[in-house]
N, C-alpha and C positions, 0 to 999 in steps of 0.2 A: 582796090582788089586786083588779083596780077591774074594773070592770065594759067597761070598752075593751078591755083585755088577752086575754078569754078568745074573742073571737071572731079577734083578731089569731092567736092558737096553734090553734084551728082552723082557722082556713085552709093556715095554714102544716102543719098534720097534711095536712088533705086532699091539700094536691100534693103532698106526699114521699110520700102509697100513690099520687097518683097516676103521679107517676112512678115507681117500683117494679112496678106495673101494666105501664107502658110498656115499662122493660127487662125484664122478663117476656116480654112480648109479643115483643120484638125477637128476643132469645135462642132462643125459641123459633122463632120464622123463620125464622133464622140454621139453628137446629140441623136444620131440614125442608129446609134451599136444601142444605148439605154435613154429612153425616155423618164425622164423621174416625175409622177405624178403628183399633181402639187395638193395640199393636205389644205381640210376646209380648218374651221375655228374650234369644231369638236375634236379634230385629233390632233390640234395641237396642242389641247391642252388633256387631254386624256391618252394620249399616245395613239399611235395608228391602229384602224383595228383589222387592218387587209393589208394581205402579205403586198409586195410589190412585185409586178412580171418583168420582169425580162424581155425583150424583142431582138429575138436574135434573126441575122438579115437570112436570109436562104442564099446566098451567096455564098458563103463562107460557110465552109464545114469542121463542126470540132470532133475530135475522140471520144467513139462512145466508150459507155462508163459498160464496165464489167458487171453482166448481171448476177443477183445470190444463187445461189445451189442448194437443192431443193434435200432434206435431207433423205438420202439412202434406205430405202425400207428393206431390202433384202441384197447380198451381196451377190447374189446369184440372177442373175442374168433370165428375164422372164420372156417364154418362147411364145408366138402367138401360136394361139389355137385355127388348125385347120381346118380347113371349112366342112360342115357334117359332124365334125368329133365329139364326144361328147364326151361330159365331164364324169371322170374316175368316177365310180360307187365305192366309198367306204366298205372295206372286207368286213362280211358279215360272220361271226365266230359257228362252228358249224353244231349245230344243233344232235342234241345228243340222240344216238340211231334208235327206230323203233323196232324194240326187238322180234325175230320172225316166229310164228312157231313151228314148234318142233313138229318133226317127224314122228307118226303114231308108229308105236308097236307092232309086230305082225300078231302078236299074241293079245293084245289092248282089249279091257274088257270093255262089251258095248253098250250103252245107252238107250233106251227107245222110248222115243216123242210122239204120243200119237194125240191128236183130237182137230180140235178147229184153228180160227185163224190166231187163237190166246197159245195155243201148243208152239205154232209156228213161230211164233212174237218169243216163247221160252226156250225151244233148241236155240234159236240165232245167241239168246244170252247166253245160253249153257256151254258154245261155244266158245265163245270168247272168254268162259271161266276157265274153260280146260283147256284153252289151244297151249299152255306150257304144260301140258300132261301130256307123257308121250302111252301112258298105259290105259289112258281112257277116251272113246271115241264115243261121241255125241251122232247119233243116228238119229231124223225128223221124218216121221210120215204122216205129214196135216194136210188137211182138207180145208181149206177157207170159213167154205160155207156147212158146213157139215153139222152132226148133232144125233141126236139117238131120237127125236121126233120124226123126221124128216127120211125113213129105213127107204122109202122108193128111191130117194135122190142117193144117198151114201150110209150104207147097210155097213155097221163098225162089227156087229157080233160076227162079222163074216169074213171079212175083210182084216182083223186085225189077229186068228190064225195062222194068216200065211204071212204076214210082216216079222211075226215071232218065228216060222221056221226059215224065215230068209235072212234075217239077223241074225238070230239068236242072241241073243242080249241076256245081261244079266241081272238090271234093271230096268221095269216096265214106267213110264210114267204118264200119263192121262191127265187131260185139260180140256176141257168141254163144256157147252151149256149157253154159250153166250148167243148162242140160233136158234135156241129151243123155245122160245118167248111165243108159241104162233101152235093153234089147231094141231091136235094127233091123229091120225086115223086105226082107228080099235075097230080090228075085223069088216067090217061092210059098213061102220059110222064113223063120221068127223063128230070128234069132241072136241070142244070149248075149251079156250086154252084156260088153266086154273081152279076149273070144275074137281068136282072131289074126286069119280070116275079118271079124270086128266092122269091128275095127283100120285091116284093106287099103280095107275098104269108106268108111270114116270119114273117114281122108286122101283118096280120089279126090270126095268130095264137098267139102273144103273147098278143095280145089286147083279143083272144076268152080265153086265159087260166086267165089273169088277170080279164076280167069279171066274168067268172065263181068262181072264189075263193074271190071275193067281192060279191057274189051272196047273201051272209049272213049277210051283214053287218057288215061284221067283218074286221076288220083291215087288213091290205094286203101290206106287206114291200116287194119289189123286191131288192133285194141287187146285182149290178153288177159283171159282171167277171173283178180280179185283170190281173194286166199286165203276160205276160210267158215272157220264156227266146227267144222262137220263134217270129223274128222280123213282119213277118208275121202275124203269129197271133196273137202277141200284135196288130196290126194295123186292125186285123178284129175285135177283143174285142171293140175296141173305137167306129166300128160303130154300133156294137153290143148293147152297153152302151145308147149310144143316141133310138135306137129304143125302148128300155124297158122303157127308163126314161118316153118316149113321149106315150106310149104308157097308163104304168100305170098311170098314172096322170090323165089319160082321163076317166077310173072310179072311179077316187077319192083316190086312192092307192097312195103309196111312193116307188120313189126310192133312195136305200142306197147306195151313191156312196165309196167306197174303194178304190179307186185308187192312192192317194197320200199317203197310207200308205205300199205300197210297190215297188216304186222307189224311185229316188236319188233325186236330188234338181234339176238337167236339165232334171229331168221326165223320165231318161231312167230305164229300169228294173235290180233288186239288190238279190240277192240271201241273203245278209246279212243286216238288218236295226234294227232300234231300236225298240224294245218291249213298252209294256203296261207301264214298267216303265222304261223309256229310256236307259235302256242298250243294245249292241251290241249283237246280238244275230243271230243264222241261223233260215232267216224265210221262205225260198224255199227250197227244195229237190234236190238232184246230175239233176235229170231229169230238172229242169227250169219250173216242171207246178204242182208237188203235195206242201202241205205246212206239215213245222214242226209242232210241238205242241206248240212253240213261236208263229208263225206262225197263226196257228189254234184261238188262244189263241186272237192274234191282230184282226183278220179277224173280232171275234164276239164279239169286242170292239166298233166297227162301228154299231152295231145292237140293243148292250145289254141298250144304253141307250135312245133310242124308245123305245126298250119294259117297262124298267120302266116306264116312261112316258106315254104311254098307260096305264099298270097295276095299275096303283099308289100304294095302299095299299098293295097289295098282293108281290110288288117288296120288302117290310121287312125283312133287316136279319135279325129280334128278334119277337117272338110272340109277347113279352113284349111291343114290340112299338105299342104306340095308332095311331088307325087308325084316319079315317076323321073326327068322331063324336065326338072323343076324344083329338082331336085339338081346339073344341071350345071356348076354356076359352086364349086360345095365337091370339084369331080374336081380334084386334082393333075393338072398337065401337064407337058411337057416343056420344060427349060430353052431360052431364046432362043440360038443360035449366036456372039450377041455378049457374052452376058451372061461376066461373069472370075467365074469358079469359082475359089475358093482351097482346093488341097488338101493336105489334113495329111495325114501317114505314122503310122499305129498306133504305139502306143509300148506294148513287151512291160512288163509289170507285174514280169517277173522280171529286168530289166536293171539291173545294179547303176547304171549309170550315171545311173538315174532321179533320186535324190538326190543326185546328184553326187562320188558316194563310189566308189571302186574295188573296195570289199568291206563282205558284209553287217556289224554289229556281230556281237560276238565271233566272228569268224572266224580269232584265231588259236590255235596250239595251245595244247592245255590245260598247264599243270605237269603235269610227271613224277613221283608218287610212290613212296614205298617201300611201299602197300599198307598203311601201317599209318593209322587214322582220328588225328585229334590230339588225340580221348581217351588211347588207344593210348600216342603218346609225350607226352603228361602224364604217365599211370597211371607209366607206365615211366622213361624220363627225368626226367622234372619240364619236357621244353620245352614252351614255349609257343609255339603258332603265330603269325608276325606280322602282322597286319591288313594287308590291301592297302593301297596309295597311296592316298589321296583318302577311305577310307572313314571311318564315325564312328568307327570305335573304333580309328582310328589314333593313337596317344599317342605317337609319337616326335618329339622337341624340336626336331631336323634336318629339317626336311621338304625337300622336293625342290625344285629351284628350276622345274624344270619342272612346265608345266600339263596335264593331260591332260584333252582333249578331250570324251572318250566316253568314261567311266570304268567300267566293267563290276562290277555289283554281284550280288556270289556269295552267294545262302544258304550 
């Protein structure tokens, strides 16, 4: 061996450890970046059944991955809300106006309400019937507690001359009675409320109040007491009713009966019924004897149409509507003496002649049988009846060479 050689094979030693060195080092880096978990006999033979991790070192840092975008719900850019604000209320459409009423007439014919706390209960309705009348005004002079028993506390025959000359009105109306349930005192005694003395004394005071308020010639409406929830005095009302009816009528006055418009259909008393336009509505009060403004409202439903009818003209919901004078030209008149009138002669509905026929259909006589049905001679004979002319279940091969007309079809 020469002496060149032995440093040529050292060299050549040194870089094969040192590479050996190298793939040492590599392997080992390799084996620290991924660890590969080694797999038992189940997942060798059935495949792995867990993913494999990764061990990435913290030393070493990679590019994060671009996260998705979430998608866009409105393009418009959402402001936050300041603090205290509160969230918009949806615009509410505005509701249609309630109209006002009108302005009475200086000229407006008057109204008068007089009696107890039921009077008061019917001017508030009678109101609100005519508040779009401007030619009629509703005037109330009630007393609560008042009545024609009771002349110490509120004396009416006295009392209601001078409401008449401080109005003047041109119809009178009267409601009362619902206080009068209770003891009269006749001259120097207390009678018994319902005694027959009560009774005589009772009808000459409503017969003296209703002549007095006809005294003027003026219209005189007595409107009844409505039923209460008290069985009682639902049952003194009804003979209460009949004395005013009987009574006013005998100067010429009217009475306004309301009574079927606040019970039921077997006539007994209803805290709930239908209104002016028949919906279900409350028209009594918790107590059984005051009324609601349904209520109110129905009571001077019974009234309001007498007073138009008394008032006629002045009853207008429009200035604009022509009165009597100016209804003239819509009277029907009498025909001009030259005009040719064509007149036609009635025509009886029962003349046969109407259709042009001498006689009604099947008007002639029936067949004659023998009483027996044509089960009867089937079962018995074997005949068989023969189908009329013309009908379906005529089957005979000759048929008639005549046509008939009106051919009469028998069940």
């Amino acid at each position: 061996m020469t002496g060149g050689a032995m440093p040529w094979r050292t060299a050549t030693m040194i870089i094969a450890a040192a590479a050996m060195l190298f793939v040492g080092f590599a392997a080992s880096y390799a084996e620290a970046q991924q660890r590969v978990q080694r797999r038992n006999l189940f997942q060798m033979l059935f495949g792995g059944l867990t993913r494999e991790r990764r061990v990435i070192d913290e030393r070493y840092e990679f590019p994060q991955q671009p996260r998705p975008r979430r998608a866009r719900q409105s393009q418009t850019p959402q402001r936050q809300k300041a603090p205290g604000q509160q969230k918009a209320k949806p615009a509410i459409a505005d509701a249609a106006p309630v109209p006002q009423p009108v302005e009475k007439a200086p000229d407006s014919k008057k109204v008068l309400v007089v009696g107890d706390f039921m009077a008061g209960s019917l001017g508030d309705g009678l109101k609100t019937a005519f508040e779009m009348t401007p030619g009629i005004t509703i005037e109330t002079r009630a007393s609560g507690s008042s009545g024609l028993v009771r002349e110490d506390y509120f004396n009416w025959p006295v009392t209601l001359p001078s409401y008449v000359g401080e109005i003047k009105p041109s119809v009178i109306i009267i409601s009362l009675g619902a206080n009068d349930r209770q003891q009269m005192q006749i001259g120097s005694t207390k009678e018994k409320y319902r005694t027959d003395l009560w009774t005589e004394e009772y009808r000459k005071r409503v017969h003296a109040l209703a002549e007095l308020a006809h005294k003027e010639k003026l219209p005189v409406l007595w409107v009844g007491m409505p039923p209460f929830q008290s069985a009682a005095m639902t049952a003194d009302m009804v003979t209460f009713n009949g004395i005013y009816r009987e009574e006013v009528e005998k100067v010429g006055g009217q009475f306004v009966d309301i009574w079927d418009g606040f019970v039921d259909e077997g006539g007994k008393f209803v805290l709930t019924g239908s209104d002016i336009n028949g919906q279900q509505v409350r028209l009594r009060g918790a107590d059984g004897i005051n009324l609601t403004k349904a209520g109110k409202r129905k009571l001077a439903f019974y009234v309001e149409k007498d007073i138009r009818r008394l008032l006629g003209d002045a009853a207008a919901t429009d200035k604009d509507v022509p009165g009597a004078d100016g209804l003239k030209d819509l009277v029907v008149t009498a025909p001009l003496a030259n005009e040719d009138i064509v007149k036609t002669q009635p025509i009886g509905l029962t003349d046969p002649d109407l259709d042009g026929a001498a006689a009604l259909l099947g008007d002639a006589a029936p067949n004659k049988g023998t009483g027996k049905s044509p089960r009867d001679r089937l079962v018995d004979k074997g005949d068989v009846a023969a189908a009329p002319a013309g009908r379906v279940d005529d089957f005979r091969l000759a048929k008639p060479s005549t046509v008939i007309s009106n051919p009469v079809i028998r069940n």
